[in-house]
Structures are given as structure tokens and as C-alpha cells.
C-alpha positions in Angstrom: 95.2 57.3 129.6 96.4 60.1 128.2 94.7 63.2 125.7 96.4 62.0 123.2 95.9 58.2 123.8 91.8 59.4 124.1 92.3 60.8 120.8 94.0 58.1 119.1 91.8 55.6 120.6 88.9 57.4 119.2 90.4 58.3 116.0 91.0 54.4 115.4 87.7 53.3 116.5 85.8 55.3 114.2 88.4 53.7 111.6 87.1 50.5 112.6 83.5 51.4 112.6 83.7 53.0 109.0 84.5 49.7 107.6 81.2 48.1 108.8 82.8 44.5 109.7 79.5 43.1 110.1 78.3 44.1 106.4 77.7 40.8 104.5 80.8 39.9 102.9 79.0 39.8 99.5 78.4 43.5 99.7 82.4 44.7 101.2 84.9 45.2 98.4 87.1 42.8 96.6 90.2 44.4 96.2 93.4 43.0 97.8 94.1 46.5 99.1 90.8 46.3 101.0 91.2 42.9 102.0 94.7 43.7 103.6 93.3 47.2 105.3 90.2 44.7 106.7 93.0 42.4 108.7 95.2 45.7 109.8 92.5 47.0 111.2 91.1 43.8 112.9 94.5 43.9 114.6 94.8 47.1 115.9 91.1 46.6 117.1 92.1 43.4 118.5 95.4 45.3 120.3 93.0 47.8 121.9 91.0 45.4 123.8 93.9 44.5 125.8 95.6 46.6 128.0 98.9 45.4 127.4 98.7 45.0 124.0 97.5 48.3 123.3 100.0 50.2 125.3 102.4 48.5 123.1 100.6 49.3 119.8 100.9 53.3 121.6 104.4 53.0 121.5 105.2 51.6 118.0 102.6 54.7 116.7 104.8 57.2 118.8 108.3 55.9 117.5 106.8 55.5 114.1 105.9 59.6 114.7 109.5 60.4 115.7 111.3 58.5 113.7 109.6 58.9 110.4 111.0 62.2 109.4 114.5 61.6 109.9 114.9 60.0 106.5 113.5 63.2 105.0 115.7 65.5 107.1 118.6 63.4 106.6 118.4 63.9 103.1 117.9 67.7 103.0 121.3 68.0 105.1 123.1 66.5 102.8 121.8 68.9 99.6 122.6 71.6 102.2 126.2 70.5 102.6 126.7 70.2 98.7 129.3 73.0 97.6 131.6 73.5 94.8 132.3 70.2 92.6 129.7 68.2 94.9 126.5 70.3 93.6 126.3 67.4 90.8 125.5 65.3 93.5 122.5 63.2 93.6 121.1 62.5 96.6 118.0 60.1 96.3 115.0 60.4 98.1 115.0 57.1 99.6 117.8 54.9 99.9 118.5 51.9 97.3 119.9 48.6 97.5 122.9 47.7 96.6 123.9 45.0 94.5 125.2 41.7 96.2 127.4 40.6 93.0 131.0 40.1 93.6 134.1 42.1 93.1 138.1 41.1 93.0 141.3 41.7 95.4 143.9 42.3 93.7 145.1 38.8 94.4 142.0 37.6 92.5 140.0 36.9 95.9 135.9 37.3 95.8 134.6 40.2 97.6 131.7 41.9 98.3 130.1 45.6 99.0 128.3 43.7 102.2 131.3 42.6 103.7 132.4 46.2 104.3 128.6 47.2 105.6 128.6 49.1 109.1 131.4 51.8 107.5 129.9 54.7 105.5 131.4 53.4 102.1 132.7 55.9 99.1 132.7 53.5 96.4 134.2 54.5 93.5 134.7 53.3 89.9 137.3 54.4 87.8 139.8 52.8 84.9 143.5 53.1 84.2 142.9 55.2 80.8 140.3 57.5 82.6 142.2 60.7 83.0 139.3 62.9 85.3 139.8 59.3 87.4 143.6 60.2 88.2 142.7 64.2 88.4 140.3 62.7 91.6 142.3 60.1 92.8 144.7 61.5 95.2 141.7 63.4 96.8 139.9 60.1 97.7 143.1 58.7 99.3 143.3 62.6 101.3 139.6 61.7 102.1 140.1 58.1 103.4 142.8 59.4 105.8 141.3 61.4 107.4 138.4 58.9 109.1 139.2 55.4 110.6 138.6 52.2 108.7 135.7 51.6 111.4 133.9 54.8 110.3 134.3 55.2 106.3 135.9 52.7 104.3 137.1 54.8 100.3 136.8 51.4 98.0 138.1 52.2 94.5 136.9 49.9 91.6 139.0 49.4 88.5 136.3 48.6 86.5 136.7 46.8 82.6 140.1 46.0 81.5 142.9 47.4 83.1 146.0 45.4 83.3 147.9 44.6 86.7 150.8 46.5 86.1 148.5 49.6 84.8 146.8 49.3 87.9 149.8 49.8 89.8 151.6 52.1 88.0 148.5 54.4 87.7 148.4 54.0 92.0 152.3 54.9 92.6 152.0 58.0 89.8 148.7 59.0 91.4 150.5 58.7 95.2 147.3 56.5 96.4 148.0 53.8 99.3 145.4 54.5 101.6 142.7 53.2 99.3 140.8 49.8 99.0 141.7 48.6 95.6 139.3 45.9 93.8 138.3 44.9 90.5 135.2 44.5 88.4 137.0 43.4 85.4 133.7 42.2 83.6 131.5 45.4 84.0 129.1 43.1 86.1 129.0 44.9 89.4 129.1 48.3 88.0 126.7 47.5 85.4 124.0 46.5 88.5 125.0 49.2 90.1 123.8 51.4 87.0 127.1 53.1 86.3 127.5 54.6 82.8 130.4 56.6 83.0 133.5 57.3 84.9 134.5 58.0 87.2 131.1 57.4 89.0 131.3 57.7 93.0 128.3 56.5 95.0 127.9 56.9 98.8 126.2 53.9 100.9 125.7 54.6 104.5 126.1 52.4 107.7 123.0 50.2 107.5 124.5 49.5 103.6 121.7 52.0 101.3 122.7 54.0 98.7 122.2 57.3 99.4 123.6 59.3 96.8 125.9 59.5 94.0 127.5 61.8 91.7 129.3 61.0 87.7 132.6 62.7 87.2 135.6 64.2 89.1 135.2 66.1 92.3 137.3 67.0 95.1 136.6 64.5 97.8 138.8 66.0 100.3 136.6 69.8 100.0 134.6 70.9 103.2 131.8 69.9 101.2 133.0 66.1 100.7 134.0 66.5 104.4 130.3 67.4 105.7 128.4 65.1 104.2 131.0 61.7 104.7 130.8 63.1 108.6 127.2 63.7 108.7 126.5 59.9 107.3 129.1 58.6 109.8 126.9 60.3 112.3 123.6 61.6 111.5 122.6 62.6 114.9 125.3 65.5 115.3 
């Protein structure tokens, strides 16, 4: 076994010692928290009395140690890459859900955010009478063209009432037909997704989080925008 297996190994044994399992139970705490540490810690005692066991609990520790961090440094490269009109960009600190409620096709078909999971997705809400939402158009269509379908997928989301043929005539004037177009005529999707004004673009990355999000115009097609889309289509670069 190696130093640092001896150490862990010892470091979890006195663990287990400090919580004196043989202590009448009258006299242990109550709590629920304590109750769950007790059976944790039973486990892992239990995993250390067999070789192969423990050699396995080693290696869930050791990726737990190198993989723990990366949502941390994930999240400070993309403040780094903000610049320009994507300062006012929030990235969270851990990544949120994001709401399973449906949205529309244009042909009046039932979508949803989920289907389109495995993409990085720039989901964006916007209305027909929203003018900063035509200023920033055009540069989500530049955006969406210049990465495959497979890696980021630019959804824009009429959201409230906007009429068919507003839709469409806001799209030709605007020059967008790269973009997927839906609907959220009923506020209900961008109301879970806590949206209060518009245009409101969020970012959800591969494994379907939201990761960050930013209220108003900006120029989606910048270096900036450019960075952090590519560094959530591949984090490892």
C-alpha cells in the first residue's frame, strides 16, 4: 500500500474511532446528521476490511480529488473570457436545473429544452415589439453558424404574444435563418426559468445545467461570446 493509502487508512480509522460505535446508544446523539455520518462511516470501515473493496473505495476518493475542482475552475474561465457587452454576465457558482415545461414549433408541435440536451444550448427569449431583441438578433444567427448543430444549438424563444406573421416578418427584416425558432406564448416556460425581462439569454452546457446568463442585448458573435460558447463545447482545451 502506498504513503498515501497509509495515511488515508489512518486518517479514516481514527474517524471511526472518534465516534465510539460501542458507546450505548442512549448516550450517542440524535440528530439525523449524526445518524447518517454513523452509517457512512460504518461503510467505509466496512470497505477497509476487504481488500477489494477498499482498493475501490481508494479510487472513488482519488477521482473525487481530481475531479472536484473542475467545476470551480470551469467557472472562473468563463468570468475570465467575459469582455465588452458580456461583462453583465452571470455565471453561477453551481449549475441549475432547467425547467422541463414545454415550448412550441412554429407549427404548434410540443418541445422541450431536454430534447436538445448533449449541445451547449444559447437559449434565448425575445418578443416581436422588443427592439434591443432585433439590435441582437442577427448576432445569434452569426453565432449559431459558426459551430455545428452537434456542438451548440442558438434556440430563440418568442415569448408572450407575438403573432405569426410578426414573427416572421421580424426574422426576414432581422436576416435570421440559422436559428431554432419556438414559442412560449403563455410566459410559462420563461416564467420557471425566472426571466423578467428581455431579451434574457441563458447558457446550458452539455450535460443540460445552467451555467450562466445575462438580461439585455449583447454581441453574441464578439471574441468574448466566442470563448466562452467554445470553452463549454469543450472544457478540457
Amino acid at each position: 500500500m502506498s504513503c498515501f493509502h497509509n495515511r488515508l487508512s489512518k486518517s479514516i480509522e481514527t474517524l471511526i474511532a472518534s465516534r465510539s460505535f460501542d458507546r450505548p446508544p442512549e448516550k450517542r446523539p440524535e440528530s439525523n446528521l449524526s445518524l447518517l455520518l454513523d452509517s457512512a462511516i460504518r461503510t467505509i470501515h466496512f470497505c477497509l476490511r476487504a481488500p477489494l473493496l477498499r482498493t475501490g473505495l481508494y479510487a472513488l476518493i482519488m477521482v473525487g480529488a481530481i475531479y472536484a475542482p473542475v467545476t470551480a475552475l470551469d467557472r472562473q474561465s468563463l468570468l475570465d473570457a467575459r469582455a465588452g457587452t458580456l461583462k453583465k454576465l452571470i455565471v453561477h457558482e453551481a449549475p441549475r436545473n432547467v425547467s422541463t415545461l414545454p415550448m412550441l414549433t412554429q407549427d404548434g408541435q410540443e418541445d422541450m429544452l431536454s430534447n436538445h440536451f448533449g449541445s451547449v444550448l444559447v437559449v434565448n427569449f425575445w418578443a416581436t415589439w422588443c427592439a434591443p431583441c432585433r439590435k441582437e438578433m442577427p448576432a445569434l444567427d452569426r453565432l449559431q453558424e459558426l459551430f455545428s448543430r452537434e456542438q451548440v444549438k442558438v434556440i430563440a424563444i418568442a415569448t408572450g404574444r407575438n403573432e405569426a406573421a410578426g414573427i416572421t416578418s421580424f426574422l426576414e427584416s432581422a436576416g435570421v435563418d440559422d436559428l431554432l425558432i419556438r414559442l412560449d406564448p403563455r410566459l410559462s416556460l420563461s416564467t420557471a426559468m425566472g426571466v423578467r425581462g428581455l431579451p434574457a439569454t441563458i447558457l446550458v452546457n452539455r450535460n443540460g445545467e445552467e451555467v450562466a446568463r445575462l438580461t439585455g442585448d449583447a454581441e453574441w458573435d464578439s471574441d468574448s461570446a466566442q470563448q466562452i460558447i467554445r470553452h463549454l463545447v469543450n472544457p478540457d482545451a
